[in-house]
Each structure stands twice: as structure tokens, then as C-alpha cells.
C-alpha positions as CSV (number, residue, x, y, z in Angstrom):
1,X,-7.9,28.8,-13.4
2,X,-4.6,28.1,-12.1
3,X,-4.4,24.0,-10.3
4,X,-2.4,24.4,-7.1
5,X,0.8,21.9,-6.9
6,X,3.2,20.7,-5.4
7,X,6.5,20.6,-5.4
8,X,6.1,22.1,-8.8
9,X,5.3,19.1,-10.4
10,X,2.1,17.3,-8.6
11,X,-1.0,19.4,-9.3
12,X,-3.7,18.6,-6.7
13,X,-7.4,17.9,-7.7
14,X,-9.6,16.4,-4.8
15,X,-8.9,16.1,-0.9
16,X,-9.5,12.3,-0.5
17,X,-8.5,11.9,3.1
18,X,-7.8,13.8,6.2
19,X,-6.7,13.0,9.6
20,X,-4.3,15.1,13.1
21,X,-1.2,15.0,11.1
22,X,-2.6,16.1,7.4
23,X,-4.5,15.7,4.0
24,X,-4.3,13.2,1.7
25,X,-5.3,14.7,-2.6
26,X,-6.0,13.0,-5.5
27,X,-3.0,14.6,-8.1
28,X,-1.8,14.5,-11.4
29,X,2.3,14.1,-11.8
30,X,2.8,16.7,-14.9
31,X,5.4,15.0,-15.8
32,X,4.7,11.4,-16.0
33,X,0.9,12.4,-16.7
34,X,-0.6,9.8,-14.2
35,X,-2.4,10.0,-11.4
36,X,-0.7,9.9,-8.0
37,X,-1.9,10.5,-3.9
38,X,0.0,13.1,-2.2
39,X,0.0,13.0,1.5
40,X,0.3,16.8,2.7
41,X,1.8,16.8,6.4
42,X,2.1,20.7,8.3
43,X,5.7,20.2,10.1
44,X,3.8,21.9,13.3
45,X,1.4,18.8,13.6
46,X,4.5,16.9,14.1
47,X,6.3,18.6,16.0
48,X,7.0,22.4,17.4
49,X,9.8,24.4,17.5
50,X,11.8,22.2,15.0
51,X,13.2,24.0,11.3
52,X,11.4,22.8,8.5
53,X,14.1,21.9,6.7
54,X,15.8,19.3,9.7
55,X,11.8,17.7,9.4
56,X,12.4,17.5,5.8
57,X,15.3,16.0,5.8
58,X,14.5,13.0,8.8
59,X,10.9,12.6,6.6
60,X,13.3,11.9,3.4
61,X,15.2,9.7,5.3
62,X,12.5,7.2,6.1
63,X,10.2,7.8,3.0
64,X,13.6,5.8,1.8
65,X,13.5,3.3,3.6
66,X,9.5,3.1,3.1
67,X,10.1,2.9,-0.6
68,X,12.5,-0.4,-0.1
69,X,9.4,-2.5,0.8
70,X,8.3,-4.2,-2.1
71,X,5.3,-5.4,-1.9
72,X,2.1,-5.2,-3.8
73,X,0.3,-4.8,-0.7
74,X,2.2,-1.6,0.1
75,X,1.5,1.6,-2.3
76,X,4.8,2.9,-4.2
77,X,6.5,5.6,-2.7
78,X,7.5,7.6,-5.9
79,X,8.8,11.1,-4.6
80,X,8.9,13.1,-0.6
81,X,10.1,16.4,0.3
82,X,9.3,20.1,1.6
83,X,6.7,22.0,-0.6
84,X,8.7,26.0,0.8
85,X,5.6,27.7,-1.2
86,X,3.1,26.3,1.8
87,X,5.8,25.0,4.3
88,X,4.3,21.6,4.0
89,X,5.8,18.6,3.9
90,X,4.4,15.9,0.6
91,X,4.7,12.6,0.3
92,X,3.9,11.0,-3.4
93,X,2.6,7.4,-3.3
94,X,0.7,5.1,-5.4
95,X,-2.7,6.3,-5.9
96,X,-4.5,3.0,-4.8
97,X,-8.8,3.1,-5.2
98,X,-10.6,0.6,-2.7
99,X,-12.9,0.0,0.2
100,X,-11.6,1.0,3.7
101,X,-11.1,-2.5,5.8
102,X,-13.5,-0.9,8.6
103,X,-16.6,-0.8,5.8
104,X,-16.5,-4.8,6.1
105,X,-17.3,-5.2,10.0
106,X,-20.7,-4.6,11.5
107,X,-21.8,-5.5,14.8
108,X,-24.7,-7.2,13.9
109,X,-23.4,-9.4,10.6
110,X,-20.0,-11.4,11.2
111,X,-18.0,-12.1,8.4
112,X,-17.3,-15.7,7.0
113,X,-14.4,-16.9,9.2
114,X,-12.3,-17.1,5.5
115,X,-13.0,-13.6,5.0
116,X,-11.4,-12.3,8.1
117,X,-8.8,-15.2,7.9
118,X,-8.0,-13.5,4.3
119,X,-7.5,-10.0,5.6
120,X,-5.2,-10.8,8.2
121,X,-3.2,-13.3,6.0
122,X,-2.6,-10.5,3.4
123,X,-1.7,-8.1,6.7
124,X,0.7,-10.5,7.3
125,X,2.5,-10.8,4.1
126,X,3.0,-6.9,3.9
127,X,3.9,-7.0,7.9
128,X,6.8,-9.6,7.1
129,X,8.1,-7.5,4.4
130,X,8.1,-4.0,6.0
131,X,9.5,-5.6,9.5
132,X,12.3,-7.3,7.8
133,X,13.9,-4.0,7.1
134,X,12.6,-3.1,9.8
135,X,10.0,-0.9,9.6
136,X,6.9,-0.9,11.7
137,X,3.9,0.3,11.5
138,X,2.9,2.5,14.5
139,X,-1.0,2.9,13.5
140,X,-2.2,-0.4,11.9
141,X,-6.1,0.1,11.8
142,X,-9.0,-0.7,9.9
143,X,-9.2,2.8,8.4
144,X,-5.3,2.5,7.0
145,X,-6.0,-1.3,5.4
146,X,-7.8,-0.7,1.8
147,X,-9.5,-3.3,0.1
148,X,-9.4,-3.2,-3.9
149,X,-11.8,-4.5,-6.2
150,X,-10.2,-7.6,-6.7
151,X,-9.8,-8.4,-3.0
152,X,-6.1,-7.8,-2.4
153,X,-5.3,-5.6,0.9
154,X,-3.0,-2.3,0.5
155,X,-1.6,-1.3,3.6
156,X,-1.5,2.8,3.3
157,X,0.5,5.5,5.4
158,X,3.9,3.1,5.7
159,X,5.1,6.5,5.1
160,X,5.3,8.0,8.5
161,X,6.4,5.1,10.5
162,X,9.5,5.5,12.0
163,X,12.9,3.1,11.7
164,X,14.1,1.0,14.2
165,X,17.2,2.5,14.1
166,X,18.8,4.4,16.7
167,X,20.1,7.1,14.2
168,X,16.7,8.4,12.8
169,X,14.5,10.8,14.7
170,X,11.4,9.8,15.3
171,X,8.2,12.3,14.0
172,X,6.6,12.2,16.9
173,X,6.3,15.0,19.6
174,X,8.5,13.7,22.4
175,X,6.4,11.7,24.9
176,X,3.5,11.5,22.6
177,X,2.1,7.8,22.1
178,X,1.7,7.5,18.3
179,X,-1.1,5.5,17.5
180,X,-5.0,4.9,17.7
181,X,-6.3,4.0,20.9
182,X,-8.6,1.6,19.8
183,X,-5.5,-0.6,18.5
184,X,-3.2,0.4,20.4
185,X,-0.2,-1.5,22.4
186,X,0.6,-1.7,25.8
187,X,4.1,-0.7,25.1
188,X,3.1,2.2,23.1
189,X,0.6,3.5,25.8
190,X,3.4,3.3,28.3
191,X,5.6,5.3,25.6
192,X,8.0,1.9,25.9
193,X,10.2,0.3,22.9
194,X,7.7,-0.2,19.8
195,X,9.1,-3.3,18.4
196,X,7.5,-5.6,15.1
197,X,5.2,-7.2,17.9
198,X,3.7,-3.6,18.3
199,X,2.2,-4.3,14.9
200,X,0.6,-7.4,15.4
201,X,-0.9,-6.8,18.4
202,X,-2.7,-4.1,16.3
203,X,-3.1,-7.2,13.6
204,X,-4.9,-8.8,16.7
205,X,-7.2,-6.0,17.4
206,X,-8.0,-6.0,13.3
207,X,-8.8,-10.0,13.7
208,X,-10.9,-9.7,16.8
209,X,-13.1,-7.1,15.0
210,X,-13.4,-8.5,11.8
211,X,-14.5,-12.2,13.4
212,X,-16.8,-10.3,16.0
213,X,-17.8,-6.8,15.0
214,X,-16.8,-4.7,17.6
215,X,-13.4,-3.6,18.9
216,X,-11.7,-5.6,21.6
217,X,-12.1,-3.3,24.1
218,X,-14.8,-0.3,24.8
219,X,-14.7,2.9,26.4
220,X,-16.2,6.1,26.4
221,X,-13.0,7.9,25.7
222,X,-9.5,7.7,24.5
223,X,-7.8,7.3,27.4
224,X,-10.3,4.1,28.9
225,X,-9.4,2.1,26.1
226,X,-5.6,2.8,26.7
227,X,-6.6,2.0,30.7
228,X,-8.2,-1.5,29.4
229,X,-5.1,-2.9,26.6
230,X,-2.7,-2.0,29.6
231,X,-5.0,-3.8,32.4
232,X,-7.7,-5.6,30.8
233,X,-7.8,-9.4,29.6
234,X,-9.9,-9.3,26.2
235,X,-13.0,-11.4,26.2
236,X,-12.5,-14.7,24.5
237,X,-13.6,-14.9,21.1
238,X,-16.2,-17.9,21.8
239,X,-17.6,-16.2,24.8
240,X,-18.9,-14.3,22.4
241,X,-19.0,-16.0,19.1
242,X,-19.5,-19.9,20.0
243,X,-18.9,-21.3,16.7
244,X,-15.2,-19.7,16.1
245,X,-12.6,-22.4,16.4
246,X,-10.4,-22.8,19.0
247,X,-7.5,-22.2,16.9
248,X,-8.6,-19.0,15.5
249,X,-9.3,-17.8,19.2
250,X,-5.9,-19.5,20.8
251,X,-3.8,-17.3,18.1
252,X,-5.7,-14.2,18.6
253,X,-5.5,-13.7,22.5
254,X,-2.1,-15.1,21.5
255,X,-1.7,-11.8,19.2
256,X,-3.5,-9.9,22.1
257,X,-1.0,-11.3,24.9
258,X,0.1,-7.9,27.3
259,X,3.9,-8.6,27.2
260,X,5.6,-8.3,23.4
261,X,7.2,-11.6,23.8
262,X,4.8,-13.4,24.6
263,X,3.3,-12.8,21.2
264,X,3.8,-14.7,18.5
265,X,7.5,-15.2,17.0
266,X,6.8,-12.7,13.8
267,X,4.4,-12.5,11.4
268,X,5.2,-15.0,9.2
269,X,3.8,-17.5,12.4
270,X,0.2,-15.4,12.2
271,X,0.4,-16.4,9.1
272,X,1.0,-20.4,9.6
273,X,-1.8,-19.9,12.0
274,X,-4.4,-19.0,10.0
275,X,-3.7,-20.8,7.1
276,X,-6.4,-23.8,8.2
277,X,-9.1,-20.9,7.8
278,X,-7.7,-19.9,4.2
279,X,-9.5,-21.9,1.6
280,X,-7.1,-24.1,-1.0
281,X,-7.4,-23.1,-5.0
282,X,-10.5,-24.0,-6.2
283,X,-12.7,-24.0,-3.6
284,X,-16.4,-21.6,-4.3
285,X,-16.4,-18.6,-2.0
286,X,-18.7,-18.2,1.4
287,X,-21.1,-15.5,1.2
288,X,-22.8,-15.9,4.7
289,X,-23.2,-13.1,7.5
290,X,-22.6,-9.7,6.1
291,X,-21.1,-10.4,2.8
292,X,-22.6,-9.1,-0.1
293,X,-22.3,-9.3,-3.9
294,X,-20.7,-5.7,-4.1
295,X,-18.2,-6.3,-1.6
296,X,-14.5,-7.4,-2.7
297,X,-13.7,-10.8,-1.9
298,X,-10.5,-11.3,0.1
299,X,-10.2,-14.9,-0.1
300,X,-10.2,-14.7,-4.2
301,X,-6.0,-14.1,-3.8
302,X,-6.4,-17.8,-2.1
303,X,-8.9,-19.5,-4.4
304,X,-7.9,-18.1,-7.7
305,X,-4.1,-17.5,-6.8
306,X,-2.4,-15.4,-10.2
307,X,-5.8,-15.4,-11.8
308,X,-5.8,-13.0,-15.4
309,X,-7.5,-10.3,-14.6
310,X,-11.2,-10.0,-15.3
311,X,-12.4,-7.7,-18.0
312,X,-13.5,-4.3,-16.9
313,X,-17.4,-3.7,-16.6
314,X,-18.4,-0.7,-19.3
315,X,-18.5,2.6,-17.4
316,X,-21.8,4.0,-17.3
317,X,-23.1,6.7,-19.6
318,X,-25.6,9.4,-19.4
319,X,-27.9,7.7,-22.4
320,X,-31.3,8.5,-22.3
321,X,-34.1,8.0,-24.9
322,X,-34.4,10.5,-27.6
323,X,-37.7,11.1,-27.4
324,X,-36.7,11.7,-23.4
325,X,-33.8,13.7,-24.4
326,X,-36.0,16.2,-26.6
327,X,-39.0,17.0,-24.3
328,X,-36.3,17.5,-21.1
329,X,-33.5,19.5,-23.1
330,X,-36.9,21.8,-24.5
331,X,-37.2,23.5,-21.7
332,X,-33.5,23.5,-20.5
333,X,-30.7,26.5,-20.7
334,X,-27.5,26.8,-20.2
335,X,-26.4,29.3,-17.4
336,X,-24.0,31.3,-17.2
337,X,-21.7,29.7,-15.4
338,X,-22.3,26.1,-16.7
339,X,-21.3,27.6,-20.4
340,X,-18.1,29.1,-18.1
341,X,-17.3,25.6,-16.8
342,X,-17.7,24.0,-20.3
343,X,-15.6,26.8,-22.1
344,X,-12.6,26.0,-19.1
345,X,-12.5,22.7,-20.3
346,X,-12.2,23.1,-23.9
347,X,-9.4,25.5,-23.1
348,X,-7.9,23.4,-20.6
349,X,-8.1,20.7,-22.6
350,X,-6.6,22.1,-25.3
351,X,-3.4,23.3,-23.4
352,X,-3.2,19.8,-21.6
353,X,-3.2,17.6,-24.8
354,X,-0.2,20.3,-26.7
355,X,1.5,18.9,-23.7
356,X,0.7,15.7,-24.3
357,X,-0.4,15.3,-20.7
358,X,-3.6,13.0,-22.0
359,X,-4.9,11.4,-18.8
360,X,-5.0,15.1,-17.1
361,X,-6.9,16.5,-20.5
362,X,-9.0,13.3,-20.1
363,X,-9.7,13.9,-16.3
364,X,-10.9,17.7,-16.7
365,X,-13.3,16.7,-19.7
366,X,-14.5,14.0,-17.8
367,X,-15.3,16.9,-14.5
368,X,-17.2,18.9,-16.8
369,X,-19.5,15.9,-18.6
370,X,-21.4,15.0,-15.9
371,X,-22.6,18.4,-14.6
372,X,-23.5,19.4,-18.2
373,X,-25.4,16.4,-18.9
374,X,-27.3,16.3,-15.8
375,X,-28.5,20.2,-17.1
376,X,-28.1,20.0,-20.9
377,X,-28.6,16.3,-21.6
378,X,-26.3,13.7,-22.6
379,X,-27.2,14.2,-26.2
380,X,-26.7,17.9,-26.3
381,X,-24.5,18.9,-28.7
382,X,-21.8,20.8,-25.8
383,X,-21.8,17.7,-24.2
384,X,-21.3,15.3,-27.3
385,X,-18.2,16.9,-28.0
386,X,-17.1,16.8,-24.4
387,X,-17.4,13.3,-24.8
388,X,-15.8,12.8,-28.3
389,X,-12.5,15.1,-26.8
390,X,-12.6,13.0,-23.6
391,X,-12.6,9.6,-25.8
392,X,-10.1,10.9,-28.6
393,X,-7.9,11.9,-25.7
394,X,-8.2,8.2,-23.8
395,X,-7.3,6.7,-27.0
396,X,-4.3,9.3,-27.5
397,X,-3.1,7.9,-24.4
398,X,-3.4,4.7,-25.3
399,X,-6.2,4.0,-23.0
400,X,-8.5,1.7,-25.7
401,X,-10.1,-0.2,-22.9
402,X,-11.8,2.9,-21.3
403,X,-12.5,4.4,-24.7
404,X,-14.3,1.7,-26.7
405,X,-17.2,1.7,-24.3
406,X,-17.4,5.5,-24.9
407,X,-16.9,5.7,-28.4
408,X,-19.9,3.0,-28.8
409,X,-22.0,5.4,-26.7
410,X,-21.1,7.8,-28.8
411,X,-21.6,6.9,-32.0
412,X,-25.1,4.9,-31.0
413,X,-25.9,9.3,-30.1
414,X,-24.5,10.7,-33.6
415,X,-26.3,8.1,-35.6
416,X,-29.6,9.2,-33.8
417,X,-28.8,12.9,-33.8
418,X,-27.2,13.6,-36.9
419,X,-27.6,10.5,-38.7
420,X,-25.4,7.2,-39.2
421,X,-23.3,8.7,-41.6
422,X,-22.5,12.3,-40.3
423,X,-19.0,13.1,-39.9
424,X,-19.3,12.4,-35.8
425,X,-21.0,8.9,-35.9
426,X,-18.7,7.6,-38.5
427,X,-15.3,8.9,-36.6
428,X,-16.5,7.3,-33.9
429,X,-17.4,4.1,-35.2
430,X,-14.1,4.1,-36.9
431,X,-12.4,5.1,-33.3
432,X,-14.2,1.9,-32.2
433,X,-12.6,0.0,-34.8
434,X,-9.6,0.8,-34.0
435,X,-9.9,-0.1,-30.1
436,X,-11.0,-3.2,-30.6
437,X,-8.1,-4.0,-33.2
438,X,-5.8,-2.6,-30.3
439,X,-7.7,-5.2,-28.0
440,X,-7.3,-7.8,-30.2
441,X,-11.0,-8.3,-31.1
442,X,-9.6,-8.4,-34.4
443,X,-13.1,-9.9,-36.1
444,X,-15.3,-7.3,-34.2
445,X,-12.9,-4.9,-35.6
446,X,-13.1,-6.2,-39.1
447,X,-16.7,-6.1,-39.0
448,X,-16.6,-2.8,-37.6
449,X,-14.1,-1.7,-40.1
450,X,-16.7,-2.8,-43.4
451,X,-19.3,-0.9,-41.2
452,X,-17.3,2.1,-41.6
453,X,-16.5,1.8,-45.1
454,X,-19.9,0.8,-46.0
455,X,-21.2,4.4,-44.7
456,X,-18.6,6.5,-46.4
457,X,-19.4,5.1,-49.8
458,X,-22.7,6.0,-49.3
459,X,-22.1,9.7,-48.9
460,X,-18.2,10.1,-50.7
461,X,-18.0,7.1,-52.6
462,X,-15.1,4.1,-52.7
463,X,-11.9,6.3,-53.5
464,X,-12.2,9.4,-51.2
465,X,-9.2,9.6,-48.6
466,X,-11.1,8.0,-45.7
467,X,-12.3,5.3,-47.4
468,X,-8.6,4.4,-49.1
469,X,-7.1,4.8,-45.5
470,X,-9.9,2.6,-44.0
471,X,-9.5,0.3,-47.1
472,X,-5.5,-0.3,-46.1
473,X,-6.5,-0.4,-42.2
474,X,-8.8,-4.0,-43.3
475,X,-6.2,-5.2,-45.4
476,X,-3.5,-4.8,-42.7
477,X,-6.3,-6.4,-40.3
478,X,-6.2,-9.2,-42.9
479,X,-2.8,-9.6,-42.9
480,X,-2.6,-9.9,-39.1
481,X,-5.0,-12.7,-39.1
482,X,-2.6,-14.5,-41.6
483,X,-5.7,-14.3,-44.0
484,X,-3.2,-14.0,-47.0
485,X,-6.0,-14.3,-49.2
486,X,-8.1,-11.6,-47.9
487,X,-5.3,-9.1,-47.5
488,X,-4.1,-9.5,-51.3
489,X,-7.8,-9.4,-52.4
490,X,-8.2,-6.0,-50.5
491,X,-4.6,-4.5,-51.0
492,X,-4.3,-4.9,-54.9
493,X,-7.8,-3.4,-55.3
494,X,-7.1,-0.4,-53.7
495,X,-3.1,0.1,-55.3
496,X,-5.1,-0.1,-58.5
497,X,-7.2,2.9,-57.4
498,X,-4.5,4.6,-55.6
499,X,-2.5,4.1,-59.6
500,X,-5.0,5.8,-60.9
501,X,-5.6,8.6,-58.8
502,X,-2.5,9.5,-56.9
503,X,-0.1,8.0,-59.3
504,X,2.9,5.1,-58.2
505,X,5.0,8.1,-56.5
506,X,2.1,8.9,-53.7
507,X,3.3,7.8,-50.3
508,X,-0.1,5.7,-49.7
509,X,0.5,3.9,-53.2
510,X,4.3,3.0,-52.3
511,X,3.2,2.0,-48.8
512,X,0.5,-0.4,-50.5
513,X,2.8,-1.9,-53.1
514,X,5.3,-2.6,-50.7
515,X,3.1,-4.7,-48.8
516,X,1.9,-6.5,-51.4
517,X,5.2,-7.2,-52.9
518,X,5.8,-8.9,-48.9
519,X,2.7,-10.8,-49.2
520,X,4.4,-12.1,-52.6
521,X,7.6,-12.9,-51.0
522,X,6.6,-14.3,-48.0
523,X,4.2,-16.4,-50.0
524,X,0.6,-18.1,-48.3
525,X,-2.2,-19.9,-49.7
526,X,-3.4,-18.5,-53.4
527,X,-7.3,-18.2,-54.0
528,X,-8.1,-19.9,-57.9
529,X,-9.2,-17.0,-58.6
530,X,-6.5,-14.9,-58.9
């Protein structure tokens, strides 16, 4: 089955967003093999009667100038241009996963006043960036502000703002307020100048909901709540919400004020302002109102500023019990199109890894495992060696970290299928091995290493090729560890062997010898007993 792409290079796998202007897909780049969001846009959403090509050209112009703000908190801009197969024009960011800002407020549970402080301080930082170029925003909302798992705010669709210069077209319809009502200016209801202030009033409407829970302003339509930010005073926080501070609510009707300049300065003093609601390094989070333990914390950029990043949480796997597995899988059979799906991947696979294009190969295996499990089993044999491909590809790519969890899975399901040392459990305790060794877990690895070898002379004895090429892997672990000792021990036992067998011309026994003739020269600690 042939992937559609774009641009003849990004090959789209799942819509992940949609809205007036476009679709947003979840692609592969072919030729960087990485995963990448392409933002699809129809020229006649934008604007009719215009050539593609002039649309193309003004959309490259200021997917430029998007790309110029660098900023964590603003998704890479890696490529833009007109796809002439489907007369579309692409945009190719940063593929950024997260929690949509708007999934945080709830009318009936208010936030801690630190969370929402958080979110708009992060707003802030990517606002001073983007309008120092200046770029602004046009459509700041909850539903364009991700959250990832660590708490840091991405600001997405940068892409189709327009720039404040007088010399690049706008893409929007002439006469056509740009923007969503809810957050939207004064001065862009009345189609006047949008200016840096245009954004944070938007930041104020953001900071109003989060603290609250419901918008700033009501209405039953699009065109009440446009009525109300042109006519209507907002409702004081405290009126609402007695136990915000006075501050907080001075500096958002500040941010809320009808006329541009009377808001504040820039971002940069939105920032200053909420910075006695940030808490200082150190300090335990809140988790009062509607916070909960699966939510990102926003305030963990503030408390833990620079913190290492925390170590990944194994994926889960389709394990069941064997004796589960057998009763289920009894009475299970494959159809038709399942064993179709299943032979597509191989085959896919297959042509993906030749082109060394391992996270794509990776991604297809990974689309086939779960629907197979769910009807075959997770210890059915089809589905094993979905797996194993899938992990062997990971580790191809150098992806260890997603691997090892997998490969322990793995091998945990040979060993009680097949037995501990069938060919399958033993390449995947070995894979493990290696991962960790990768990962620095150099004694698990070591242990895991012996564990290996330990099973192959059980079934092929000390000197088959496996066990000489596992032999050389601990030694070379040894040596890494500076355990001189060790590594001689292990590395002279096995050139004697590989004498022996393969004679001193063999590639292994030269590539032993040599590194036992640098343990010699570089010298280290002698055990009596050699």
C-alpha cells in the first residue's frame, strides 16, 4: 500500500488536528527518518481568486521569519511550500506530543494560582521572543498552547501569523477578523492595526480562564462575544474568586484594558507581574483544586529550573499469563485480513529498514502489534516476531532506551514459550545486554552478559562463535570499567581458544591480541595470580 506524501519527501500517517484553514498529520521525513507534523492549508480557505503559487510564495516568506524565533517554547519550523500534486499548501514543524492548555481549566475546580501563574509566565517568554522580530500571534488560545509531559508550554501555529511589516501580505481574506472570538481583541474585531498588545490581550483572556474556569466573556454566538470585548468591562477576578490577589487581578484587567496602550508595556512586564505567583527553586508543588497526579506540572520549569531529565516509565506490553495466553489463543484464528495486515508489515518493514529509514520500519511494526495481539495474543508466535523486528529495528536506530524494556518483555515470553535457551530468548537477552551497556548500566550489563554466556554453553558449549563474540563483549565491558584485572583474565582465556581454533591470522584472534598487548602497555593493577 502506497503512504501519501508530501512534498515528496513527508509521508503522512495520522490526521492529528483539524480546524477552518486545514489539517494538521502525524509524518515521517524520508529523508531524515524522524517524525515531523505537517500542517496542510487549501489556498481557497485563505483566500479566493489568488494563484497558488503568489500564496506560496507570501506563506514562504513568513514561515521564514517564523523559523527565526528561537525558542523552546515554539515548535521548529523545518521546511514550507506548495504540495502541486493536491494544490495544498504544507508547513513542516516540530512534531511536539502534549496536553492541550484548555484540558487544564474546568468550571467547577480552579487551578492552584502557581499553576496558572506558570502557564502565562512560559506565554510570556515565547511572546517576547516572537514580538521582538515582530511577529504576532493573531489566535493565541487555549487550544494552540500544548503542555508536555514535563510541564513546559509550546506555543503551536506561529506559522500562519502574519509580519508586521508593511511589505508582506497578509493570509487573510480582506476584511476578515482573524482570530477566535472568545480571545479575541477589540482592535481585531474592528479589523484595526493588530499590534504585540493584540497578543496579550489574548494572554489575558488565557489568565482569566485558567484562575476562574470560564472565559471572560459569554455569549450564545460568535458575534455576542465580539459585541462584549468591544463594549463590555470584564468582571473582576475577586467578584468572582475572593481569594485571588489583588495583584493577579490589577494585571489581568490591566491585560484586558479596551485600548492597546493602555495594556501593559510588552510582555516581558506580564512577566514581572506574575513573578510573586511563581514559586522560587525548591519549593514542593500545590496540588489543590483540579490538579491531579496525571496532569503536567507547569510550575516544575520554576521549581526544578534545568533539572536532568527523569528516566522514561517502561512502555506497556501486552504480557499476559501463559496459562491465560493458551486457553484464549485456543479458540482464536487469524482472519483474513489480520494475516493481510501482518504480512504488510513484514514487507514494509523489510523495504523500510534496506533504507535504513529505522524509526518509520519501527512505527509500522509497532501499528500492526497491537491489533494482532489483542486477536492472536501477545505470545503468539506472529506477534513475537513483530515484536523482536520492532525492538531490533529501535536498537538499529540507536533507540536503546525504548528497546530494553521490549527486549526484557521479550525474552521473559521466549524463555516461557520456547525455553530459556532457544535461539529467540537468548538474542534477546543478549540485545538487552547490549542496551544497558549503551545506557551505561554497565554491571547490569555484565551480569546480563554471564547470563547470556551461561545459556549458550549449556546447549553449544564455551568456544562456539556466539559464545567467543560474547566472551570479547565482557572483556571489553571489563576494560571500560578500568577492571584491568578482569579484562586480562577474560581476554587471554579466550586468545588461547581462538589459537587453537582459528589460528593467530583470524580477524577475532588479532583483534583480541591487540587488546591485550594495550592492556600490557598501558599497564594497571596485576592479580598474584598471574
Amino acid at each position: 500500500m502506497r503512504t501519501e506524501a508530501v512534498g515528496d519527501r513527508y509521508e503522512l500517517r495520522d490526521e492529528i488536528g483539524s480546524g477552518g484553514m486545514g489539517t494538521v498529520w502525524r509524518a515521517f521525513d524520508v529523508v531524515l527518518d524522524r517524525e515531523v507534523a505537517v500542517k496542510r492549508i487549501s489556498p481557497a480557505s485563505i483566500a479566493s481568486g489568488t494563484a497558488s503559487d503568489v500564496l506560496a510564495d507570501r506563506f514562504q516568506r513568513e514561515a521564514r521569519v517564523t523559523a527565526r524565533i528561537q525558542h523552546h517554547g515554539v515548535p521548529q519550523v523545518y521546511d514550507a511550500g506548495l504540495d502541486r500534486a493536491a494544490d495544498e499548501l504544507y508547513l513542516v514543524m516540530e512534531l511536539v506530543r502534549g496536553t492541550p492548555l484548555h484540558a487544564f481549566i474546568d468550571p467547577d475546580e480552579s487551578l492552584p494560582m502557581s499553576w496558572a501563574a506558570a502557564f502565562a509566565a512560559q506565554i510570556c517568554t515565547v511572546l517576547s521572543h516572537a514580538h521582538a522580530l515582530p511577529v504576532v500571534h493573531r489566535d493565541l488560545k487555549p487550544a494552540n498552547v500544548l503542555v508536555t509531559d514535563d510541564g513546559a508550554v509550546k506555543v503551536l501555529d506561529f506559522g500562519i501569523a502574519a509580519v508586521l511589516r508593511s511589505d508582506v501580505t497578509r493570509l487573510t481574506a480582506t476584511g476578515m477578523p482573524m482570530g477566535t472570538s472568545r480571545y479575541m481583541s477589540p482592535e481585531q474585531v474592528q479589523g484595526a492595526r493588530i499590534t504585540p498588545h493584540s497578543d496579550l490581550y489574548a494572554l489575558g483572556c488565557i489568565l482569566y480562564e485558567l484562575v476562574i474556569g470560564h472565559p471572560v466573556f459569554g455569549g450564545d454566538n460568535d458575534f455576542a462575544r465580539m459585541y462584549h470585548h468591544v463594549s463590555t468591562e470584564p468582571t473582576p477576578l475577586r467578584e468572582v474568586q475572593p481569594e485571588v490577589p489583588v495583584e493577579l487581578e490589577r494585571l489581568v484587567l490591566d491585560l484586558l484594558a479596551k485600548a492597546s496602550d493602555q495594556r501593559p508595556t510588552d510582555a516581558y512586564e506580564v512577566y514581572e507581574g506574575l513573578l510573586p505567583f511563581l514559586p522560587s527553586p525548591g519549593e514542593q508543588p500545590e496540588t489543590a483544586g483540579a490538579v491531579t497526579d496525571a496532569m503536567p506540572d507547569p510550575t516544575l520549569v520554576f521549581r526544578r529550573p534545568n533539572a536532568p531529565r527523569r528516566p522514561p516509565e517502561s512502555r506497556p506490553t501486552l504480557e499476559r499469563s501463559a496459562a491465560e495466553e493458551s486457553s484464549v489463543a485456543a479458540v482464536r484464528a487469524p482472519s483474513t485480513g489480520l494475516r493481510e495486515a501482518i504480512r504488510e508489515a513484514f514487507e514494509r518493514s523489510t523495504a523500510l529498514l534496506e533504507e535504513e529509514r529505522y524509526a518509520q520500519a519501527a512505527d509500522v511494526l509497532e501499528a500492526a502489534i497491537h491489533p494482532a495481539g489483542e486477536v492472536l495474543g501477545a505470545e503468539n508466535p506472529n506477534v513475537l516476531e513483530l515484536r523482536l523486528r520492532r525492538a531490533a529495528a529501535m536498537v538499529i536506530g540507536g533507540s536503546y532506551r525504548e528497546a530494553l524494556p521490549e527486549f526484557d518483555a521479550l525474552e521473559a515470553a521466549f524463555s516461557r514459550t520456547a525455553g530459556p535457551t532457544s535461539d529467540n530468548a537468548v538474542q534477546c537477552l543478549l540485545q538487552g545486554a547490549y542496551c544497558r551497556a549503551e545506557l551505561g548500566q554497565a554491571p547490569q550489563a555484565l551480569q546480563q552478559f554471564h547470563g547470556v554466556l551461561d545459556r549458550i554453553r549449556a546447549t553449544e558449549g564455551d568456544a562456539s562463535e556466539m559464545a567467543r563474540q560474547v566472551r570479547l563483549d565482557i572483556g571489553k565491558l571489563h576494560l571500560a570499567e578500568n577492571n584491568v584485572t578482569d579484562a586480562r583474565r577474560t581476554l587471554q582465556t579466550l586468545y588461547d581458544d581462538l589459537f587453537l581454533l582459528q589460528g593467530q591470522d583470524d580477524e577475532l584472534t588479532q583483534e583480541v591480541a591487540a587488546l591485550l598487548e594495550r592492556i600490557r602497555l598501558i599497564g594497571g593493577p596485576r592479580d598474584p595470580r598471574d
